[in-house]
KEVEX-964407 format. One line per field, with one value per atom (N, C-alpha, C, CB): residue number from 0; x, y, z; atom name; residue in one letter. Coordinates in Angstrom, 2 decimals. Atoms other than C-alpha are relative to their C-alpha. Glycine has a CB too. Layout:
<dokols>
num = c(NUM_...)
x = c(X_...)
y = c(Y_...)
z = c(Z_...)
atomo = c(CA_...)
residuo = c(a_...)
</dokols>
This chain:
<dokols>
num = c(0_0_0_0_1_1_1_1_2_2_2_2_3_3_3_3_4_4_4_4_5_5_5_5_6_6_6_6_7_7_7_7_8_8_8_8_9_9_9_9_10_10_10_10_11_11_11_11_12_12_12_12_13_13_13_13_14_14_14_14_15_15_15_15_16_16_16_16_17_17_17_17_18_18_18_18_19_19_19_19_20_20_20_20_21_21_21_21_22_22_22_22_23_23_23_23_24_24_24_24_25_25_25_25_26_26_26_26_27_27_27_27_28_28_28_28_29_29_29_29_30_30_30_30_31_31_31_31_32_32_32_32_33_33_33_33_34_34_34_34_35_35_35_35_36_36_36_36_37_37_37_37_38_38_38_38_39_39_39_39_40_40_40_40_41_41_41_41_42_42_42_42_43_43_43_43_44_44_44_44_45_45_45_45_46_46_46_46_47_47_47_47_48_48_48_48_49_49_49_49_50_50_50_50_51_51_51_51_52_52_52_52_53_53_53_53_54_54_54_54_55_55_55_55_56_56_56_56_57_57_57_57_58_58_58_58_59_59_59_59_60_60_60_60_61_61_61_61_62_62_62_62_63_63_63_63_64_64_64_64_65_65_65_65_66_66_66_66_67_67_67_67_68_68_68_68_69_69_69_69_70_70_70_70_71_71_71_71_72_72_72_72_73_73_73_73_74_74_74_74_75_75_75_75_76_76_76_76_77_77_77_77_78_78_78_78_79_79_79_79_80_80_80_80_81_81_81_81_82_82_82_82_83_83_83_83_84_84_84_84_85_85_85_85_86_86_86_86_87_87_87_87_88_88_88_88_89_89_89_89_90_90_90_90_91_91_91_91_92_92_92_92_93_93_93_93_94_94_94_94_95_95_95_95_96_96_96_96_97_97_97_97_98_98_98_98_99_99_99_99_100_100_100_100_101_101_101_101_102_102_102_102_103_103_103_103_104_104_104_104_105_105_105_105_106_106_106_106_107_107_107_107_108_108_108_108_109_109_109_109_110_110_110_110_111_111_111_111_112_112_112_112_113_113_113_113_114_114_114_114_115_115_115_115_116_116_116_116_117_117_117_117_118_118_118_118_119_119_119_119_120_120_120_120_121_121_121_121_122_122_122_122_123_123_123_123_124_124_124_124_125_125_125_125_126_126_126_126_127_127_127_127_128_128_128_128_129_129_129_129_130_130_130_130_131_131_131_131_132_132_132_132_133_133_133_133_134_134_134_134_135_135_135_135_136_136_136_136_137_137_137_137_138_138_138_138_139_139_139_139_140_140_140_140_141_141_141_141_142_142_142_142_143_143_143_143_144_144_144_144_145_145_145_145_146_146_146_146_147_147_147_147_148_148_148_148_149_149_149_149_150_150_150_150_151_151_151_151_152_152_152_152_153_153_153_153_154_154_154_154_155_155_155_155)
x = c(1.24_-79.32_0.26_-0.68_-0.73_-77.53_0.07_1.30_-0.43_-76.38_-1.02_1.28_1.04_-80.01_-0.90_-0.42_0.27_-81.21_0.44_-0.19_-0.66_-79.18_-0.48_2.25_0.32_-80.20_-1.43_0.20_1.72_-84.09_-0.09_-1.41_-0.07_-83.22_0.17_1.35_-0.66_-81.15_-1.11_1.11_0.59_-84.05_-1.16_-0.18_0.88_-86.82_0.24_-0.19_-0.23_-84.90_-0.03_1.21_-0.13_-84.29_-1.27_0.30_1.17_-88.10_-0.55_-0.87_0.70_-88.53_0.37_-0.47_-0.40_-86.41_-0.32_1.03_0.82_-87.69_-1.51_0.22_1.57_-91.25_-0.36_-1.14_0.10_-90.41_0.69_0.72_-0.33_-88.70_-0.31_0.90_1.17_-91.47_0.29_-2.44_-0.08_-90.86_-1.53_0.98_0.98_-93.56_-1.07_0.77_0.68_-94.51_1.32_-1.62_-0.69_-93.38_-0.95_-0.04_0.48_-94.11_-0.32_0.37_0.78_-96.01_1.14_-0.82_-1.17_-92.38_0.44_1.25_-0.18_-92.30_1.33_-0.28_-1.17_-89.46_-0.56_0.32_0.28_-89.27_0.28_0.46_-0.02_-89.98_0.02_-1.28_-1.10_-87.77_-0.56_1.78_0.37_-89.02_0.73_-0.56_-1.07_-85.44_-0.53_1.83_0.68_-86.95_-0.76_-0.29_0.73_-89.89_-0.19_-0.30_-0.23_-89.08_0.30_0.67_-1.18_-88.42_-0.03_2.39_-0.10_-89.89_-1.82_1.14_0.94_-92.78_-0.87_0.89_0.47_-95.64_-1.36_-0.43_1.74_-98.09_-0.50_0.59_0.11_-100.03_-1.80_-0.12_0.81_-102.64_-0.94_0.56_0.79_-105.44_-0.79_-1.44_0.33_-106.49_-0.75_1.08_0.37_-108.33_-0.18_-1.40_-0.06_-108.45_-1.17_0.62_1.41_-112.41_-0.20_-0.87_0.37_-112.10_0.84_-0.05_-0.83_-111.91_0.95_-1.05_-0.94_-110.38_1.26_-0.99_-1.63_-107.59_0.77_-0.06_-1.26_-106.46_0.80_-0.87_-0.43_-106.47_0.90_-1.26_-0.21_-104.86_1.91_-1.23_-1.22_-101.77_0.98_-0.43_-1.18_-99.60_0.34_-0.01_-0.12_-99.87_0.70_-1.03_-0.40_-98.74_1.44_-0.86_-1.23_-96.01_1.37_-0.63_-0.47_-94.69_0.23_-1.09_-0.13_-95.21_1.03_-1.75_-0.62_-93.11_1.67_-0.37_-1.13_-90.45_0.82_-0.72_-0.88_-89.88_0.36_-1.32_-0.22_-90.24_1.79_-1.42_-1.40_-87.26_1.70_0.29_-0.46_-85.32_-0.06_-0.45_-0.23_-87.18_0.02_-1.30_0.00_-87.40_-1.30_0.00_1.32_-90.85_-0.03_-1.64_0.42_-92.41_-1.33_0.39_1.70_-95.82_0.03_-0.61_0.05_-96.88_-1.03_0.01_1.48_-99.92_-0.51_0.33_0.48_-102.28_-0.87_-0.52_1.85_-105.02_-0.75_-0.47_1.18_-108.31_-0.38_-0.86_0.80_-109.05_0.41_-0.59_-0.47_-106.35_0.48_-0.94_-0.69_-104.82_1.44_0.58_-1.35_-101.43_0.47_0.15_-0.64_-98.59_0.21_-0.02_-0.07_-98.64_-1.21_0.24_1.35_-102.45_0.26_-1.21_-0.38_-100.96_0.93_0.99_-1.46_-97.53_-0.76_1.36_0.94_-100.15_-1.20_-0.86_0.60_-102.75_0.77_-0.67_-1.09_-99.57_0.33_1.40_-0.73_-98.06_-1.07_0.88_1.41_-101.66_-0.26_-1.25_0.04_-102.01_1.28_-0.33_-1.09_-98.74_1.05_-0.91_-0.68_-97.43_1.05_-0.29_-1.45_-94.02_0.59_0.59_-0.32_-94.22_-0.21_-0.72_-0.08_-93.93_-1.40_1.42_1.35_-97.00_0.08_-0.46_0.27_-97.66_-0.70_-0.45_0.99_-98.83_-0.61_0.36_0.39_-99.91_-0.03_0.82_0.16_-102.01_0.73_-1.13_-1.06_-100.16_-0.98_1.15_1.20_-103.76_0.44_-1.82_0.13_-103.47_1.53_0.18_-1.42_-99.46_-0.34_1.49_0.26_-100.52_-1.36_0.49_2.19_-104.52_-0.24_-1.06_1.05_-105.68_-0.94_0.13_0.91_-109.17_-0.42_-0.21_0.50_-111.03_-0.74_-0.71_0.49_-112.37_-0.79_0.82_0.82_-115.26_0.04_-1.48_-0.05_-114.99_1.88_-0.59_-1.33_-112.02_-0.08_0.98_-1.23_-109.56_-0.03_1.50_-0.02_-108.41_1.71_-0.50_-1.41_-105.02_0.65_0.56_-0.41_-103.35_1.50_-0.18_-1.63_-100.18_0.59_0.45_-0.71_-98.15_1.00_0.00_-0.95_-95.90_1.40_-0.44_-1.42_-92.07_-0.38_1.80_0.03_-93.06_-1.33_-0.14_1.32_-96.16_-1.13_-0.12_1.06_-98.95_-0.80_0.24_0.64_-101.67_-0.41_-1.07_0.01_-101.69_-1.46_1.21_0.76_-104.31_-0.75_0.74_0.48_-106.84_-1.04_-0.69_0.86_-108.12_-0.60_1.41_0.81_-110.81_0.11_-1.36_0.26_-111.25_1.89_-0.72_-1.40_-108.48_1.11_-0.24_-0.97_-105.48_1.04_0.66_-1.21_-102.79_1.36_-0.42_-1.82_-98.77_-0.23_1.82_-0.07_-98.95_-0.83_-0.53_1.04_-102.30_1.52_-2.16_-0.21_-100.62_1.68_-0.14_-1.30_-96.81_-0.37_0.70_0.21_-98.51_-0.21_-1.60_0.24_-100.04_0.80_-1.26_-1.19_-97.16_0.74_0.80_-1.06_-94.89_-1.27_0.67_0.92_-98.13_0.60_-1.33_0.17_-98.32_1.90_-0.77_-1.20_-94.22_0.61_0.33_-0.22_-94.12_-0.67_-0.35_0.89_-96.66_0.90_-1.67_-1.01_-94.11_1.13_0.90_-1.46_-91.52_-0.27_0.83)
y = c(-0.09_-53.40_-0.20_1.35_0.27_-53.33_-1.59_0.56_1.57_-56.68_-0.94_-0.52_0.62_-57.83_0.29_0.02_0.03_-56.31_-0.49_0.68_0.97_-57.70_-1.28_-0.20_1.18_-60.79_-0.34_-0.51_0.56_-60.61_0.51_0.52_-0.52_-58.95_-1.18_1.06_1.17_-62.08_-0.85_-0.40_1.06_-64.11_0.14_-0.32_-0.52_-62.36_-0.19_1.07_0.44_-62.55_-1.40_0.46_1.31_-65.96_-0.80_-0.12_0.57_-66.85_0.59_-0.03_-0.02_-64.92_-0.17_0.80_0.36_-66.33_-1.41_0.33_1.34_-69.87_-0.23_-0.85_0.37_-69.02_0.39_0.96_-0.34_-67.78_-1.30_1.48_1.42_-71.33_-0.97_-0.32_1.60_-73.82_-1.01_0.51_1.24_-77.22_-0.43_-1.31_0.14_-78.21_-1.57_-0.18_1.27_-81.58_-1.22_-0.44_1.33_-85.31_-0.47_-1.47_1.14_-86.78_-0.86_-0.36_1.03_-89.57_-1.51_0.10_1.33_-91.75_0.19_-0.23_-0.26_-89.88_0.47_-1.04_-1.42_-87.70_1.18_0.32_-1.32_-84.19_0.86_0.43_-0.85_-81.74_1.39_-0.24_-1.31_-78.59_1.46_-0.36_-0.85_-75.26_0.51_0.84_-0.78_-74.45_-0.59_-0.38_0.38_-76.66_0.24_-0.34_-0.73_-74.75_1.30_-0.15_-1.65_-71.71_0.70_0.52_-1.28_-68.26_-1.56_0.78_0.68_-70.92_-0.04_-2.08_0.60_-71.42_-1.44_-0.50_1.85_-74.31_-0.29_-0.27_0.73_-76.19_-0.87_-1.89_0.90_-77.62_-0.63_1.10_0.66_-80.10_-0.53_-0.85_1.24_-81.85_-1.10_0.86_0.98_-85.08_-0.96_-0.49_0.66_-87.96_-1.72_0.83_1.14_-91.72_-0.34_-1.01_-0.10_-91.58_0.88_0.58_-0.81_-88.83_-0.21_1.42_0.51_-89.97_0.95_-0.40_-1.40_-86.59_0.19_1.83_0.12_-86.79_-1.30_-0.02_1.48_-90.19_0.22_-1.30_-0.27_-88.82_0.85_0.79_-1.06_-85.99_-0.12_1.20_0.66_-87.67_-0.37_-1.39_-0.21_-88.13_1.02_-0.60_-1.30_-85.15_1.19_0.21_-0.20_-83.81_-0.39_-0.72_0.68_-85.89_0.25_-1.76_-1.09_-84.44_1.22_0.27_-1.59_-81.09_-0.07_0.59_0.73_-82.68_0.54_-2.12_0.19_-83.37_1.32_-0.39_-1.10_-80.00_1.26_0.99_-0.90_-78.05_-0.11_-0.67_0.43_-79.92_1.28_-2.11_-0.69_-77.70_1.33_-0.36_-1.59_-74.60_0.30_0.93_-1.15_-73.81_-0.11_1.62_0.07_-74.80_-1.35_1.01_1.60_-77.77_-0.45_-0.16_0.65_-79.83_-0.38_-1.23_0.48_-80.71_-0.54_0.86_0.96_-83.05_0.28_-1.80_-0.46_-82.77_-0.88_1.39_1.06_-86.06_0.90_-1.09_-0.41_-84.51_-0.36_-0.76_0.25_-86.78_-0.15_-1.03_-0.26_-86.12_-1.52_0.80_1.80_-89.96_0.26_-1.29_-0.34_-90.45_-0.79_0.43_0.65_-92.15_-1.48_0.07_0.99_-95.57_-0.07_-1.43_-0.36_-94.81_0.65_0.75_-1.23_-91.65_-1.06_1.34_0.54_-93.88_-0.87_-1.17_0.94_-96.59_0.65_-0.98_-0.59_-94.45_0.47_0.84_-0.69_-92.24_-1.06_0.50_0.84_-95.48_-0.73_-1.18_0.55_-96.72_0.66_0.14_-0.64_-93.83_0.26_0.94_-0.49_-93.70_1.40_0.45_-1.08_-90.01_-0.57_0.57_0.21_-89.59_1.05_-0.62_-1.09_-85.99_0.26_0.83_0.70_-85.37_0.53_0.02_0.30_-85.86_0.74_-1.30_-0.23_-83.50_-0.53_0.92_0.89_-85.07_0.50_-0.71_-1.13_-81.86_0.63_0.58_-1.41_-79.65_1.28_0.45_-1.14_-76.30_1.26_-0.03_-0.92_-74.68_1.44_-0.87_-0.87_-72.72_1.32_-1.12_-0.78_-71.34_0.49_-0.79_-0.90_-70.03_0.30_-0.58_-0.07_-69.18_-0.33_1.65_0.66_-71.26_-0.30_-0.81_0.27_-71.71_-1.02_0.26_1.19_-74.82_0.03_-0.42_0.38_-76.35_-1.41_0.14_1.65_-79.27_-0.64_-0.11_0.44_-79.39_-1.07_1.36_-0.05_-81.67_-0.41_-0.44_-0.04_-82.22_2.02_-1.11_-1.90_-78.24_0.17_0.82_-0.31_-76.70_1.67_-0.75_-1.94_-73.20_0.01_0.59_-0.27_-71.60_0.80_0.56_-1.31_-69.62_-0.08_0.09_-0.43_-67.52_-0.10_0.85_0.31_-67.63_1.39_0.54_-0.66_-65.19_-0.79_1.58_0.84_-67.46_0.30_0.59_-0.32_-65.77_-0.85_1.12_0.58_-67.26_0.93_-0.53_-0.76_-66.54_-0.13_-0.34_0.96_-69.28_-0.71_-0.85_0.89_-71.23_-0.62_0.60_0.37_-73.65_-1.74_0.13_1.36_-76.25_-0.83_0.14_0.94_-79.31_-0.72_1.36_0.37_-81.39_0.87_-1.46_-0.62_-80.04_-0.96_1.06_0.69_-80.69_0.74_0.23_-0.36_-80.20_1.08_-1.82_-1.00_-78.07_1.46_-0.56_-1.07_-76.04_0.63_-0.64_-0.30_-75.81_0.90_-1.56_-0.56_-74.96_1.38_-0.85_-1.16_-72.13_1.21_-0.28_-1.20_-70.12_-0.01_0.25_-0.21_-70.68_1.01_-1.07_-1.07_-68.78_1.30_-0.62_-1.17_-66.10_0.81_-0.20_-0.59_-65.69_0.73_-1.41_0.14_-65.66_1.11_-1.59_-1.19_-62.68_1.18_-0.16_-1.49_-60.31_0.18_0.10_0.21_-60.55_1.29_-2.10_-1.46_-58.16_1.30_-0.29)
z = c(0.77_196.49_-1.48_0.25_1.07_193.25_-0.47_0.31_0.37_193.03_0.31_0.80_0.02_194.04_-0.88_0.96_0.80_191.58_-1.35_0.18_1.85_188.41_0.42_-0.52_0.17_190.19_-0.61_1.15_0.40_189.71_-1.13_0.92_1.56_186.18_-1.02_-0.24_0.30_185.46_-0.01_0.92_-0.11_186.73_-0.79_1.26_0.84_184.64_-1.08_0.09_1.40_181.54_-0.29_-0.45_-0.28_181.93_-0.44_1.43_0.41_182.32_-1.08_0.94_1.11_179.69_-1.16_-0.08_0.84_177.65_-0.28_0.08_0.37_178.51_-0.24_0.98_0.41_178.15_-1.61_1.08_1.28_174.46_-0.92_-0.17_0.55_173.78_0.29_-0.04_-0.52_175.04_-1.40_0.09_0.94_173.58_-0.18_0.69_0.74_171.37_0.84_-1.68_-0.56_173.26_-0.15_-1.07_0.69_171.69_-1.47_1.32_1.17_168.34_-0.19_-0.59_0.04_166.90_0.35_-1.58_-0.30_167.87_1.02_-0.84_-1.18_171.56_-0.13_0.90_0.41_169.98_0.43_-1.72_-0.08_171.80_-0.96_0.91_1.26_169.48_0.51_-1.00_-0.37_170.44_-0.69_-0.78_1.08_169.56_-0.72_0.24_0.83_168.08_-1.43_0.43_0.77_165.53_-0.90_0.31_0.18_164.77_-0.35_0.58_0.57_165.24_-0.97_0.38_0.92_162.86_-1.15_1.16_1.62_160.02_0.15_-0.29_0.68_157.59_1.09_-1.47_-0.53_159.60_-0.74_2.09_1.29_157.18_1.55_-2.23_-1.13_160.62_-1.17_2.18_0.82_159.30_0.65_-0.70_-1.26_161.51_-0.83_1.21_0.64_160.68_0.91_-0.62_-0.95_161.90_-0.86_0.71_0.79_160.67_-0.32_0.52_0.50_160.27_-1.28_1.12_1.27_157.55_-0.97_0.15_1.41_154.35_-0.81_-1.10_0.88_152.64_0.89_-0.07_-0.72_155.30_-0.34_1.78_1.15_154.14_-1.17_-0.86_2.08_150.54_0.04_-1.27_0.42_151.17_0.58_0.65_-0.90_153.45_-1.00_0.93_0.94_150.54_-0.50_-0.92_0.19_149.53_0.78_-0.08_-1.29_152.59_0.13_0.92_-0.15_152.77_-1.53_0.19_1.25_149.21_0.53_-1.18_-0.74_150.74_1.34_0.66_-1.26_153.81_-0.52_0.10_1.15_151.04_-0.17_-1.52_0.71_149.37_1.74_-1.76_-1.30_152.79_0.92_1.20_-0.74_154.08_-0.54_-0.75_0.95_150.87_-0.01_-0.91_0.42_151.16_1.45_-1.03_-1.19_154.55_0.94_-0.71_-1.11_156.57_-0.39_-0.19_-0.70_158.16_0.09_1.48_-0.15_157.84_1.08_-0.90_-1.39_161.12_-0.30_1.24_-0.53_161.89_1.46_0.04_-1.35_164.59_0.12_0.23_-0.24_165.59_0.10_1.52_0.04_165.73_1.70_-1.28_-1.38_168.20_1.35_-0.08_-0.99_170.44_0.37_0.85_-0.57_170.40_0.85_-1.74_-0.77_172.27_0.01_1.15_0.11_172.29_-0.98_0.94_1.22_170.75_-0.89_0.50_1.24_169.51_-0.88_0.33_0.64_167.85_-1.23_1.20_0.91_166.38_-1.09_1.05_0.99_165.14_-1.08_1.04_0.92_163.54_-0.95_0.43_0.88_161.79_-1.03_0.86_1.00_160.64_-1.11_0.86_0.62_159.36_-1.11_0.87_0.94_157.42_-1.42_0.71_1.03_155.64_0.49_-1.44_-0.51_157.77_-0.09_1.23_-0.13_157.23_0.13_-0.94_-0.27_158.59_1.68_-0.93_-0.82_162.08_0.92_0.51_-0.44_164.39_0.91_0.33_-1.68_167.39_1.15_0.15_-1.04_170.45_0.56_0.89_-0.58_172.14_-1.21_1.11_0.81_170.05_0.05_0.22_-0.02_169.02_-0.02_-1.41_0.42_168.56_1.02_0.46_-1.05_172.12_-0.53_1.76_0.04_170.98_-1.15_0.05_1.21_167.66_-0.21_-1.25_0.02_168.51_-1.11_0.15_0.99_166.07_0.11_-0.45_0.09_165.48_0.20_-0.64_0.18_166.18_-1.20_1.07_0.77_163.50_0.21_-0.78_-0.01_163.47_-1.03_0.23_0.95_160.09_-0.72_-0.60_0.72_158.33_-0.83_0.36_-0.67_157.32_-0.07_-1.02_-0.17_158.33_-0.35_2.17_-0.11_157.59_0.01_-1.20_-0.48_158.89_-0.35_2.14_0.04_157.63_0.88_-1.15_-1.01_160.29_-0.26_1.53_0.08_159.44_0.89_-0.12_-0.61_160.84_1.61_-1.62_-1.01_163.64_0.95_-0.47_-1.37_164.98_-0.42_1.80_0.44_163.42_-1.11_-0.32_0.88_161.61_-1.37_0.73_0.99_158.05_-0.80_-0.79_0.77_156.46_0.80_-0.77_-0.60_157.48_-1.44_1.50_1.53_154.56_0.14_-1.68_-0.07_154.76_-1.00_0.11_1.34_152.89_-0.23_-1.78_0.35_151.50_-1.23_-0.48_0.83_149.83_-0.57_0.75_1.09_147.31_0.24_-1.82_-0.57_147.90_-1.44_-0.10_0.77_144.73_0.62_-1.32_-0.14_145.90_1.29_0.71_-1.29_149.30_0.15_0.82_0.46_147.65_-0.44_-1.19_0.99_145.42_1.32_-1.25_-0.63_148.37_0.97_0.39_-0.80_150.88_-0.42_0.08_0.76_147.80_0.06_-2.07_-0.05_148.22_0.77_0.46_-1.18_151.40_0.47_1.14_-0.13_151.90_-1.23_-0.09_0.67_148.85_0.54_-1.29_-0.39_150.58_0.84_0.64_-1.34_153.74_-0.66_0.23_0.62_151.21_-0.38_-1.48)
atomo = c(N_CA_C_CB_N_CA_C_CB_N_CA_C_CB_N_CA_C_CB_N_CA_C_CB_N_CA_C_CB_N_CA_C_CB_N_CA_C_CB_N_CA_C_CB_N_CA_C_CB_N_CA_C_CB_N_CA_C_CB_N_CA_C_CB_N_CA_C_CB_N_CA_C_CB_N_CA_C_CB_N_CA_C_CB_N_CA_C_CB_N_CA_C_CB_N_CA_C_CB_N_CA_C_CB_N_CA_C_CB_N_CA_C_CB_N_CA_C_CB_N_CA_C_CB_N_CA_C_CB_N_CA_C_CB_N_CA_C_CB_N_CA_C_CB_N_CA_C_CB_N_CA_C_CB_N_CA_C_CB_N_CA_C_CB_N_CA_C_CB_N_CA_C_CB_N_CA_C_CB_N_CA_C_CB_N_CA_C_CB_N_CA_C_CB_N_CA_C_CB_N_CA_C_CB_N_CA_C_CB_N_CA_C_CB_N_CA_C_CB_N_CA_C_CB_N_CA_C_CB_N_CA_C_CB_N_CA_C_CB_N_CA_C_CB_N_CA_C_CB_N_CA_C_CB_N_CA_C_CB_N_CA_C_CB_N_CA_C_CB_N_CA_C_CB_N_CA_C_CB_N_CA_C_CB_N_CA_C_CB_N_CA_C_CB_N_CA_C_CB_N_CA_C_CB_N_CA_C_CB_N_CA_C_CB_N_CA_C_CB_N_CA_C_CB_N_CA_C_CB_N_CA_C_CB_N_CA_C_CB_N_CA_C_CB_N_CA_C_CB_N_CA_C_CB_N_CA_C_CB_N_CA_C_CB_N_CA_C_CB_N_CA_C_CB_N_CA_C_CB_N_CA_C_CB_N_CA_C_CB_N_CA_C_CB_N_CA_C_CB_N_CA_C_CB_N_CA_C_CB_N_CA_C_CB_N_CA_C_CB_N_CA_C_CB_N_CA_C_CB_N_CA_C_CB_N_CA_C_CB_N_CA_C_CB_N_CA_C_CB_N_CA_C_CB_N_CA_C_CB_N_CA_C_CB_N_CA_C_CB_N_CA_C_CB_N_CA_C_CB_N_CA_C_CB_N_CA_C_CB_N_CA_C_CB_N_CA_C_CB_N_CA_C_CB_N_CA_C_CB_N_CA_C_CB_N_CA_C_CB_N_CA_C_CB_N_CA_C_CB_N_CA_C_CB_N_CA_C_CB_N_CA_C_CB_N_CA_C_CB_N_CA_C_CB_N_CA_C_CB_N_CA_C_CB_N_CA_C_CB_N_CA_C_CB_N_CA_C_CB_N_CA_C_CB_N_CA_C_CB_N_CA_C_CB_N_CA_C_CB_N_CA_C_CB_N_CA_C_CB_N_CA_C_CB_N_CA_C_CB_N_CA_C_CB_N_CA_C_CB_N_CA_C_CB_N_CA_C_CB_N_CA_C_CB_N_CA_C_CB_N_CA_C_CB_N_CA_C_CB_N_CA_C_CB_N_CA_C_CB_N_CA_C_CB_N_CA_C_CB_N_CA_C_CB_N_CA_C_CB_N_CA_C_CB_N_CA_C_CB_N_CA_C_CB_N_CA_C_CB_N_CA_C_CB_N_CA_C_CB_N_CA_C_CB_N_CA_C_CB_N_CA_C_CB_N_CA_C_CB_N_CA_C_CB_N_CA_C_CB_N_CA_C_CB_N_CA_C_CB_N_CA_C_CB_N_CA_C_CB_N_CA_C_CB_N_CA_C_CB)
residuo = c(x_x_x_x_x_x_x_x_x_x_x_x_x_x_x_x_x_x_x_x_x_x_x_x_x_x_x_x_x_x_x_x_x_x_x_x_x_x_x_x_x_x_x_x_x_x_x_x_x_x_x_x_x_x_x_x_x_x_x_x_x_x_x_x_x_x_x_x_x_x_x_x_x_x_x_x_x_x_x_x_x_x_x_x_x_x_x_x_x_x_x_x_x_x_x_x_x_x_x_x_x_x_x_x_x_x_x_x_x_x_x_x_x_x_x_x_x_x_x_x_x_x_x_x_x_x_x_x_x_x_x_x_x_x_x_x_x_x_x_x_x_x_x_x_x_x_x_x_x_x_x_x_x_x_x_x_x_x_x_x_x_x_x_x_x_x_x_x_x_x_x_x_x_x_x_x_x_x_x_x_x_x_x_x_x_x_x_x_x_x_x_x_x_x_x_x_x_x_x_x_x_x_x_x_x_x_x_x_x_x_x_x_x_x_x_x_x_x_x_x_x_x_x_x_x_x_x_x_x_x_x_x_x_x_x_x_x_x_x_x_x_x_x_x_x_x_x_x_x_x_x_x_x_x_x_x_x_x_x_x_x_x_x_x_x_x_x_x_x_x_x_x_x_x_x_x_x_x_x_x_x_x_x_x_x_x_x_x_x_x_x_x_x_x_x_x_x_x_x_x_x_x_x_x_x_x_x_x_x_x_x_x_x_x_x_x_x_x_x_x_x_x_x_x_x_x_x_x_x_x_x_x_x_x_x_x_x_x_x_x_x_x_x_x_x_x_x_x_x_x_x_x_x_x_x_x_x_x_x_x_x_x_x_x_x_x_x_x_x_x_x_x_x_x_x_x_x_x_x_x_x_x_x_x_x_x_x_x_x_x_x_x_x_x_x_x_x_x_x_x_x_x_x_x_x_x_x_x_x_x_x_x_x_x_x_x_x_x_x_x_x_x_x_x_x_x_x_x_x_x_x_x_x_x_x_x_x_x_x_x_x_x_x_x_x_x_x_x_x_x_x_x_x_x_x_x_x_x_x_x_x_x_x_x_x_x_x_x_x_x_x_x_x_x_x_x_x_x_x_x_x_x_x_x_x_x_x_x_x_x_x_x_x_x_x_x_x_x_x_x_x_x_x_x_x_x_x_x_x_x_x_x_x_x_x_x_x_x_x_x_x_x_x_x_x_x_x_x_x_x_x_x_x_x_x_x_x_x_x_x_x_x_x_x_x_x_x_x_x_x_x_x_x_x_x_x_x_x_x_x_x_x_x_x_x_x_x_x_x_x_x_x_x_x_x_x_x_x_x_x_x_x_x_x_x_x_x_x_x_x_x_x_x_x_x_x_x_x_x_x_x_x_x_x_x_x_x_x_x_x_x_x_x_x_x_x_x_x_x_x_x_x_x_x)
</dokols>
């Protein structure tokens, strides 16, 4: 009985060690995107769509914020709106200029994020998964730098 039990202990931890490291999907280049990746960091997630004009504008910006994240420690993610895939997804990304990386599978459901109808939308979650931010309208890599260092000082 013993030794059937360490087994279904073994097998419990196990799933619950792989249901706490779900891979994120594939990217806008059908790169799997690993939650070691992700994880236990800073996520600027961004939703966008190639109909809204303030998400065009705001896509360099983004991609600056892309930049310094690489340095400090968190990651911009993208999210279609409209739920494109695969080479729709790679071609819209490359259309726009993204040079951050694209989820192909929304992340909304793994960090209950809010739907939003309105865009462009953008949520900060914290390094444990939680949603910190949720900020309508377009943003700026500075705006978006300033309250990251906010949110990331209340934390001490």
């Amino acid at each position: 009985m013993g030794v059937r039990l360490r087994i279904l202990m073994g097998l419990v931890a196990g799933l619950l060690l792989a249901g706490c490291s779900a891979d994120y999907g594939t990217d806008q280049h059908g790169q799997k995107v690993t939650a070691a990746s992700m994880d236990g960091q800073w996520l600027v997630i961004n939703y966008w769509a190639e109909w809204c004009a303030p998400c065009r504008k705001e896509i360099p910006e983004l991609n600056r914020l892309a930049e310094q994240g690489k340095a400090q420690g968190f990651r911009v993610l993208g999210v279609n709106f409209d739920g494109l895939r695969d080479a729709d997804l790679e071609k819209a990304a490359q259309a726009l200029g993204v040079q951050y990386t694209v989820l192909a599978d929304d992340p909304a459901p793994h960090y209950s994020l809010p739907r939003s109808e309105a865009l462009p939308v953008t949520y900060i979650v914290d390094p444990e998964g939680k949603l910190r931010e949720q900020l309508l309208g377009e943003q700026t890599a500075a705006g978006l730098q300033a309250r990251l260092t906010e949110l990331q000082e209340e934390k001490h």
